[in-house]
N, C-alpha and C positions, 0 to 999 in steps of 0.2 A: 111368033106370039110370045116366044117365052125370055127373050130380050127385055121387048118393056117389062113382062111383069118382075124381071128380076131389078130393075131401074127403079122401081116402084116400089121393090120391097124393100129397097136399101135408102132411098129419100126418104120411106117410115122410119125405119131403123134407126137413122142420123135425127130428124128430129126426135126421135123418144129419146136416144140419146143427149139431146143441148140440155134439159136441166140439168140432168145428173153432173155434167162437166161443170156446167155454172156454180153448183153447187161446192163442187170441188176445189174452189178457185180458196187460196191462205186470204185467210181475212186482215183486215188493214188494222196497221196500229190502234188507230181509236177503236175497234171491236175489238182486239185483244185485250185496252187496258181498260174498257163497260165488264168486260167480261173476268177481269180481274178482280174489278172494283168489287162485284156482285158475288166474285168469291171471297173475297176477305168480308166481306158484310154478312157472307153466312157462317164464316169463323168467329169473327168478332159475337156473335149473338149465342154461338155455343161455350165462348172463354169468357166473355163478359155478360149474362145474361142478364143482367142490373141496369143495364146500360153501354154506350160504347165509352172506351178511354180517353184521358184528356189529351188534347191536341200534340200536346207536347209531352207526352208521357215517352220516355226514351229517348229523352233529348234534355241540352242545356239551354237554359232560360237566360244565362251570360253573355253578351252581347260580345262582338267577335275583338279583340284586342283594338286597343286605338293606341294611335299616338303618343299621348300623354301617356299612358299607361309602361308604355315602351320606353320613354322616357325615362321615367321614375324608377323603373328597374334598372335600367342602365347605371344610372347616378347611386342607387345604392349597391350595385354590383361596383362600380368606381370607388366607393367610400370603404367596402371591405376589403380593396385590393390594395387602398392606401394606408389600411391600418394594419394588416400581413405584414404590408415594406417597414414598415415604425417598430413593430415587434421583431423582427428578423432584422435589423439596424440595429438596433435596442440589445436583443442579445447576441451579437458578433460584437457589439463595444464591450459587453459585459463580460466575455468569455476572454478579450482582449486585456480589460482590467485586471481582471482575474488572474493571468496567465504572467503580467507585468508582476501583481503582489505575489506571485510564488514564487515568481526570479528574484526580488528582492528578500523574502523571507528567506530564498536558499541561499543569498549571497550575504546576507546577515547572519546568518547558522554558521554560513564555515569561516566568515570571519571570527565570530565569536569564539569557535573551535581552534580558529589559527592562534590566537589571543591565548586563551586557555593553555592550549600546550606550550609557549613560550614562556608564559608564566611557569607551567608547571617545572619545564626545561630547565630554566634557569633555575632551579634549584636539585637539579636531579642529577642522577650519578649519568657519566657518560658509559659508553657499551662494554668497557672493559668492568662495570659492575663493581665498582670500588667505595659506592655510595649510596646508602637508601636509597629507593626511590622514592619520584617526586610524588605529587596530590596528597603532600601530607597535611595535616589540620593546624591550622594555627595556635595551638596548643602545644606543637609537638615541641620534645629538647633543644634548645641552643645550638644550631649545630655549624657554625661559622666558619669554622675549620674544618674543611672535609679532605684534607690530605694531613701528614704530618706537620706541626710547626717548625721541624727543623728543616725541613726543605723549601726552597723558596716555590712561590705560584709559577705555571704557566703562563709563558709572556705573552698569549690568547686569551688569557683571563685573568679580569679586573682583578686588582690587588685584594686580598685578603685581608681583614683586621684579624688582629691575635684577639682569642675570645680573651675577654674578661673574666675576672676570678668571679665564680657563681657566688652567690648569697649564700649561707647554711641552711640546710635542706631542715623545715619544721616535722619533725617524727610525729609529730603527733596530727598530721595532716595527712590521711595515707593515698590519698590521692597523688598528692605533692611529692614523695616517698618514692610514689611507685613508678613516677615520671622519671624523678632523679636515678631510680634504680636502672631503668635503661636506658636514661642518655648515658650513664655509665659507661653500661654494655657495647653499647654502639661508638663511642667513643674509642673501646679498646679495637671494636669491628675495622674503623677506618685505619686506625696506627697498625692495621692487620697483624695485630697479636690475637691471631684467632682463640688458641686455646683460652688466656684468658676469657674474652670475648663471650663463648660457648659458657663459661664456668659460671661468669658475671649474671648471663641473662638466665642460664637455668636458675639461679637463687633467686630473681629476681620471679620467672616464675611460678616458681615453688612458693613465696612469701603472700604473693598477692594472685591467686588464680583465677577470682574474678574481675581482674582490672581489663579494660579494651587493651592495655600495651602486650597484654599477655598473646595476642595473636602477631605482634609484632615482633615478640622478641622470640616465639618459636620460628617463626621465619628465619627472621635473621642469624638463629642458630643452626639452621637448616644453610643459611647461605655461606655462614662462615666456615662450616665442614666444607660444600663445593669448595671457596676459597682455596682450603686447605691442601686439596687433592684427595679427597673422601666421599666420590659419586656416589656409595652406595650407602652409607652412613647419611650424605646428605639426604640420599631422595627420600630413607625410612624416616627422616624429622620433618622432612616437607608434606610428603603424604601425611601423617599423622596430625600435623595441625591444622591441612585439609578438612581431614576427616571428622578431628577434633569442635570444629568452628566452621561450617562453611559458609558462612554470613557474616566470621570472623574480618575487621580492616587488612587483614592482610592474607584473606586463603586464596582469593586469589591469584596473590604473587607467589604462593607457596604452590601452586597448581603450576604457575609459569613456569619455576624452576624446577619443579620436578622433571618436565621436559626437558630440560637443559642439564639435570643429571643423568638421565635415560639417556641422552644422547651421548655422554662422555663414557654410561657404560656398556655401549655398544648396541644398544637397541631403540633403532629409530622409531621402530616401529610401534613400540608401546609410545615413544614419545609424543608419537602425532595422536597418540588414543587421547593421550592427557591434554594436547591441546586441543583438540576437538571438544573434550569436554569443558575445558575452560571458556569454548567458544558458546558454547550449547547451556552452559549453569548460567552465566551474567551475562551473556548477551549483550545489548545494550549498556549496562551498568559496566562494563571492562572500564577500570581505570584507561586513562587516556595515556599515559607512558606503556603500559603493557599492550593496547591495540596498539603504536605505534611498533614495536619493539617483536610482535608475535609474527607476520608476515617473513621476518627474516629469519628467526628462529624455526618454522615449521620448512622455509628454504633448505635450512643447516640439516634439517632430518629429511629431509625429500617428502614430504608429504603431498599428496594427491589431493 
């Protein structure tokens, strides 16, 4: 007897059981997305109590790219990449042009500079310093004979003419006066009758102390001592009309020589001070015979 009813109690059992299993069973898409729907509908009515939002709230209203549109961007992406190439063409000629006119202005500068010191050259004393130098002003003395007239020229260079007898100097011109007072001077300077020469250009001077020749003639009394064998007499007349004028036409040839006295009296050393400084005062402004002329000279003292 107790077979079936345990047969029986479990056929109960099984069916009390089938709901609750059926019940169990994951619900199908479309009840999850009623069941969605009906929870955002109860969202929607707590964030928007006014109403629900517009359809397309959180979205764009722009319709999805066409063709045309595609197009049009492309062709003006093509028109900014053809006018890139036009400007970058444009200046690589221009940087081209550019780079032509600075080769031409540098090769016009140093011609002009070749020019210039040939000019100046050919009138200027050679290294043995027997003759003013050159960049003198068109103003300056007669000075056609730059060796003695009893000796004949170098058969390297062009024939000389014997100057011509000067005109009488007007005294009452003192300009005129004070020109004549040192071609004088320099006159005795090249027939290297130094003392002379020295005596000539101190009166000369002495007479006229504001004339421009006055920084030429303390020079060249400065040069006529070296001349002489007088390094240190020279460099104290050199230095002093440095110091006298330095904006003076001739200090800084009177700067150059001083180096070149320094160096006969045994001190290179100060001499390269002196040209350093001659490099560092005029700079650019160096007369064009003294930049040629300094290279060798600071060689001669060993400068650094």
């Amino acid at each position: 007897m107790r077979l079936p009813i345990s047969l029986s109690f479990l056929a109960a059992a099984a069916f009390a059981l089938t709901p609750a299993a059926a019940q169990r069973r994951p619900p199908t898409p479309e009840q999850r997305i009623d069941r969605l729907e009906k929870q955002v509908r109860q969202v929607q009515k707590q964030v928007f109590p006014k109403g629900q939002p517009a359809d397309t709230a959180g979205f764009s209203d722009d319709p999805a790219a066409t063709q045309d549109a595609v197009s049009t961007l492309g062709g003006r992406l093509d028109a900014v990449e053809r006018q890139m190439s036009d400007l970058v063409r444009q200046s690589e000629e221009n940087g081209n042009r550019l780079g032509v006119m600075e080769a031409d202005l540098a090769r016009l500068r140093a011609d002009q500079d070749r020019r210039l010191r040939a000019i100046e050259q050919g009138a200027a004393p050679d290294a043995t310093g027997k003759a003013e130098p050159s960049g003198q002003t068109t103003d300056e003395p007669v000075q056609a004979a730059e060796q003695p007239t009893d000796s004949p020229p170098p058969a390297s260079r062009p024939k000389i003419e014997t100057p011509r007898a000067k005109p009488p100097v007007d005294e009452s011109d003192p300009n005129a006066a004070a020109e004549a007072a040192y071609d004088a001077g320099f006159q005795l300077w090249t027939a290297k009758k130094y003392d002379a020469a020295i005596a000539s250009l101190k009166a000369m001077a002495a007479k006229y102390p504001d004339h421009r020749r006055v920084s030429w003639a303390n020079n060249l009394i400065g040069r006529s001592m070296l001349d002489k064998g007088q390094p240190r007499a020279a460099a104290e007349a050199l230095l002093a009309n440095y110091r006298r004028d330095p904006k003076g036409e001739r200090a800084q040839d009177s700067l150059f020589y001083l180096g070149k006295s320094l160096v006969k009296l045994g001190q290179p050393s100060q001499a390269c001070k002196a040209y350093g400084e001659l490099e560092e005062v005029y700079g650019a402004t160096l007369r064009a015979p003294l930049k040629v002329d300094l290279p060798a000279a600071k060689a001669e003292a060993k400068c650094k």
